[in-house]
VOPADO-948025 format. One line per 10 residues: number of its first residue (from 1); for each residue x, y, z of C-alpha. Coordinates in nm, 3 decimals, m for minus. Example, Ala and Ser with C-alpha at 12.3 -4.5 7.8 and 13.67 -1.06 7.14 Angstrom:
# VOPADO-948025
1 = 1.230/m0.450/0.780 ~ 1.367/m0.106/0.714 $
This chain:
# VOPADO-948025
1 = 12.127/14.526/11.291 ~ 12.283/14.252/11.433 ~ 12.549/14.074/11.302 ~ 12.493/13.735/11.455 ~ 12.140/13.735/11.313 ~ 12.265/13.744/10.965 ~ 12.567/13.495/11.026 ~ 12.298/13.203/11.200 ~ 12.053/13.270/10.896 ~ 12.340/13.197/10.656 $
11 = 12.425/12.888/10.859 ~ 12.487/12.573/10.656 ~ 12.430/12.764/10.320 ~ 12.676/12.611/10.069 ~ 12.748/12.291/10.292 ~ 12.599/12.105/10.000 ~ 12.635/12.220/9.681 ~ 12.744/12.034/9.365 ~ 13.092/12.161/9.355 ~ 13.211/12.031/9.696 $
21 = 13.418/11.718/9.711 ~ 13.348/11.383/9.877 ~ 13.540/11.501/10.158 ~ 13.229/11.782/10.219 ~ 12.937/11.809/10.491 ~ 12.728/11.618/10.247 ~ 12.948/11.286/10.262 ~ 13.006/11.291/10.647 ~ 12.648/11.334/10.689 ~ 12.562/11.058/10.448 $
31 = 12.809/10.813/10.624 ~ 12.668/10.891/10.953 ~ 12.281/10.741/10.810 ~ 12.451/10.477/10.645 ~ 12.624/10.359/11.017 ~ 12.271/10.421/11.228 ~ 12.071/10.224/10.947 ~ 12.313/9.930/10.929 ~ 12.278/9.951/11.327 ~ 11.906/9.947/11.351 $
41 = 11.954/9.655/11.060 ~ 12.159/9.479/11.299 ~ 11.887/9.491/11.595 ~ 11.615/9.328/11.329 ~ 11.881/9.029/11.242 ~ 11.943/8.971/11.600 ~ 11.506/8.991/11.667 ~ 11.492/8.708/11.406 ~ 11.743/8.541/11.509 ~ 11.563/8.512/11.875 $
51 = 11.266/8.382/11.730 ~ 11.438/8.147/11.517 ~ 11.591/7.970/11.769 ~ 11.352/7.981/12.006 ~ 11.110/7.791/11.717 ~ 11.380/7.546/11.653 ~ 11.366/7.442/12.067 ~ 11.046/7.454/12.140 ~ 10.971/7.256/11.779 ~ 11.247/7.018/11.888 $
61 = 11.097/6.927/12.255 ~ 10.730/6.903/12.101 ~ 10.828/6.622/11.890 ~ 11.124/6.464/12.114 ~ 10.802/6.270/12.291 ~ 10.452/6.191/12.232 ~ 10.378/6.257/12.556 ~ 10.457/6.614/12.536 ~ 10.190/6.878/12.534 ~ 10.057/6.963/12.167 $
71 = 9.955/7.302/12.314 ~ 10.366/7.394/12.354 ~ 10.314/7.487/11.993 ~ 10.083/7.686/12.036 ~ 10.244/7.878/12.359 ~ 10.570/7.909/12.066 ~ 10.309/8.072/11.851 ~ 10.242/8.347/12.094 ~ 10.624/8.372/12.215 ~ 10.681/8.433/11.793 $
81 = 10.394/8.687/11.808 ~ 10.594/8.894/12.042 ~ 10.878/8.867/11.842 ~ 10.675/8.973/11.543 ~ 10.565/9.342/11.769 ~ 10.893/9.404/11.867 ~ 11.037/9.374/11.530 ~ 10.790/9.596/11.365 ~ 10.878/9.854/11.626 ~ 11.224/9.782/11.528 $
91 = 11.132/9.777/11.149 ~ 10.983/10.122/11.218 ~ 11.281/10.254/11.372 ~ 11.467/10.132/11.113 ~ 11.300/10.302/10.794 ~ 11.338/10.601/10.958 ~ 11.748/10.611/10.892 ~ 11.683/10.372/10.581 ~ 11.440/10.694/10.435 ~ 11.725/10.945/10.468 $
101 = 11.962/10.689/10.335 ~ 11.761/10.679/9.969 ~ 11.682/11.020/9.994 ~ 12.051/11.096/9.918 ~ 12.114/10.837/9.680 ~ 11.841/10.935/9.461 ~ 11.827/11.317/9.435 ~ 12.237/11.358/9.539 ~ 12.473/11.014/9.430 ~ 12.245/10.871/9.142 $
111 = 12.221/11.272/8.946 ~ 12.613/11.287/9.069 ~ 12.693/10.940/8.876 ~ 12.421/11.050/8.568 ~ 12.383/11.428/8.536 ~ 12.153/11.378/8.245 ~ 11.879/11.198/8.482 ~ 11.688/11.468/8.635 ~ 11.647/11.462/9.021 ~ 11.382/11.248/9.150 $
121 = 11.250/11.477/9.421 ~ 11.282/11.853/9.356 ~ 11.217/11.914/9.703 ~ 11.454/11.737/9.864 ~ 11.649/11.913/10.081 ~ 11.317/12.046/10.196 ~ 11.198/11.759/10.323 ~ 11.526/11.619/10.454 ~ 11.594/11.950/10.631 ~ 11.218/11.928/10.809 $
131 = 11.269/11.530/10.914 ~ 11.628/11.686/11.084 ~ 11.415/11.925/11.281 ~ 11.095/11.687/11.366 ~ 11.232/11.372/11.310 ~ 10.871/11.135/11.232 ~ 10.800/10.778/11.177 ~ 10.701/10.710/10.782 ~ 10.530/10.402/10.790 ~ 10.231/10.274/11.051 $
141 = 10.245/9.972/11.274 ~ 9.992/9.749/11.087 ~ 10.242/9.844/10.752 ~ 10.561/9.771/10.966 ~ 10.354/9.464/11.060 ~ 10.317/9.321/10.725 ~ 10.684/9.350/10.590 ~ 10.825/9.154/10.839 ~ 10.530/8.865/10.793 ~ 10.622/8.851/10.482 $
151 = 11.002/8.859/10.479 ~ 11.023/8.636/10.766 ~ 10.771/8.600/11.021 ~ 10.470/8.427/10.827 ~ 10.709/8.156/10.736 ~ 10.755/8.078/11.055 ~ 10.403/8.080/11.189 ~ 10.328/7.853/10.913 ~ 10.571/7.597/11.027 ~ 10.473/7.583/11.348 $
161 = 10.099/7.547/11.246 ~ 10.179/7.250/11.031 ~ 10.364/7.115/11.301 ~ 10.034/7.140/11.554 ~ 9.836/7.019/11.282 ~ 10.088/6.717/11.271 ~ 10.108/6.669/11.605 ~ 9.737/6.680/11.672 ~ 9.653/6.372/11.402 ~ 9.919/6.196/11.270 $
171 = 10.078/6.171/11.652 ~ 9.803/6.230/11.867 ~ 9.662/5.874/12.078 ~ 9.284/6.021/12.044 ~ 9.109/6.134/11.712 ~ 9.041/6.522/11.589 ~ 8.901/6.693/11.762 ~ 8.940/6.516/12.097 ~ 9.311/6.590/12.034 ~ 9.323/6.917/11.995 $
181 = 9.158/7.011/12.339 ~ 9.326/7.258/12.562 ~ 9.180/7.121/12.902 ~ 8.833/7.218/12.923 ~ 8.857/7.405/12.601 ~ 8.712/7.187/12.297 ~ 8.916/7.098/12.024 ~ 8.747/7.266/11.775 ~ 8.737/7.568/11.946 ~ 9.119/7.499/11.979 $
191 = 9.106/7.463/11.591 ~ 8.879/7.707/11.519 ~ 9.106/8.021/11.701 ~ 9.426/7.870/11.547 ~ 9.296/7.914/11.172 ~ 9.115/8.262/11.264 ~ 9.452/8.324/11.373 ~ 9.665/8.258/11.079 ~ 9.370/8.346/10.873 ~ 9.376/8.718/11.016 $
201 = 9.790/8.746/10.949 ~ 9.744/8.652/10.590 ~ 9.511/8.920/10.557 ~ 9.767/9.122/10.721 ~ 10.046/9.004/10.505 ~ 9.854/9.053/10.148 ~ 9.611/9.301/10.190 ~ 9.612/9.544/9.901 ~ 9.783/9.859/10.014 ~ 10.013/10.118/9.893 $
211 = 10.299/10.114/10.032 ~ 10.414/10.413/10.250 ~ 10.812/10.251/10.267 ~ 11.015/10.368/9.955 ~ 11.203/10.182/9.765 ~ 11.118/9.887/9.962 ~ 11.267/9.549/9.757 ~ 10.929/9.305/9.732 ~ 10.903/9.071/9.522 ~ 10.680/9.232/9.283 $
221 = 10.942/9.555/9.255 ~ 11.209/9.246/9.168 ~ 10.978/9.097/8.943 ~ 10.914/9.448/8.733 ~ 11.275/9.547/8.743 ~ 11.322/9.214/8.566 ~ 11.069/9.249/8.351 ~ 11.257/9.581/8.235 ~ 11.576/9.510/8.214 $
């Protein structure tokens, strides 16, 4: 028999038991999720932060003149759009590290601080030891989608809707919906995609789902921890 085969099946047994110290395998490895999460965190703030202050500009030329385009509001809507995809990419990235992260805490830190609470996942080093070997995105796009419209991104889509809603009556020289053209494009067709529009990402936002991202901190979780406590 060979030697080596027994040693590599043996490999990494005991690296986590309950006896070892926070100086074991089990603390390294949890500081090394807690540094790529805060990382991937890091590239969402600075995705935000680009489509913040490319809102602020383009909402600061629109209304610098009346004789500026109302339809630059519109072309910001699309730019923010864009910033929406890539930060649910992002977002998707992101729960990946973020999963690992609250696997630990609670089936290893929360049972280490309360013995008497049982384990929330029996399998958990299972299913942490299979996401090490075939590492797999845990939410979809349209989910990813859907937090960040409604942590940040439908926010700003609203504000830049009222703004072209603004601009097109109270500021506009001709009446709705003669203001609202887009050169040959009527105005209520102009109107009529812009609601569809922001109709179809509050349907995004609010749908009824069940959420694939745990321990995700919505405002209803906030709400029932409240309620509890």
């Amino acid at each position: 028999m060979d030697p080596t085969a027994g040693a590599a099946r043996d490999l990494g047994r005991g690296l986590f038991e309950e006896e070892m110290g926070p100086g074991s395998s089990l603390a390294h490895l949890y500081r090394g999720e807690i540094h790529r999460m805060k990382f991937w965190r890091e590239r969402l703030d600075r995705t935000t932060n680009w489509a913040v202050t490319t809102i602020a500009a383009i909402l600061t030329f629109s209304f610098s003149s009346p004789d500026h385009p109302h339809y630059l509001l519109l072309a910001g809507s699309v730019m923010l759009g864009i910033f929406l995809v890539i930060e649910a990419r992002r977002y998707r990235g992101y729960d990946v590290w973020r999963s690992r992260v609250r696997v630990l805490q609670e089936n290893v830190i929360a049972h280490g601080l309360d013995p008497r609470e049982q384990v929330r996942d029996e399998r958990w080093r299972e299913r942490l030891s299979d996401d090490y070997r075939e590492p797999t995105l845990k939410i979809s796009a349209e989910e990813a989608l859907a937090h960040r419209l409604r942590r940040v991104y439908l926010p700003l889509f609203s504000v830049l809707v009222g703004a072209w809603v603004v601009r097109v009556t109270v500021m506009a020289t001709a009446g709705w919906p003669t203001s609202a053209a887009i050169g040959t494009i009527p105005g209520r067709v102009t109107t009529a995609v812009v609601v569809l529009a922001y109709a179809a990402l509050f349907a995004v936002s609010f749908r009824p789902r069940e959420w694939q991202a745990e321990a995700e901190l919505r405002t209803e979780d906030l709400s029932a921890w409240d309620d509890r406590h």
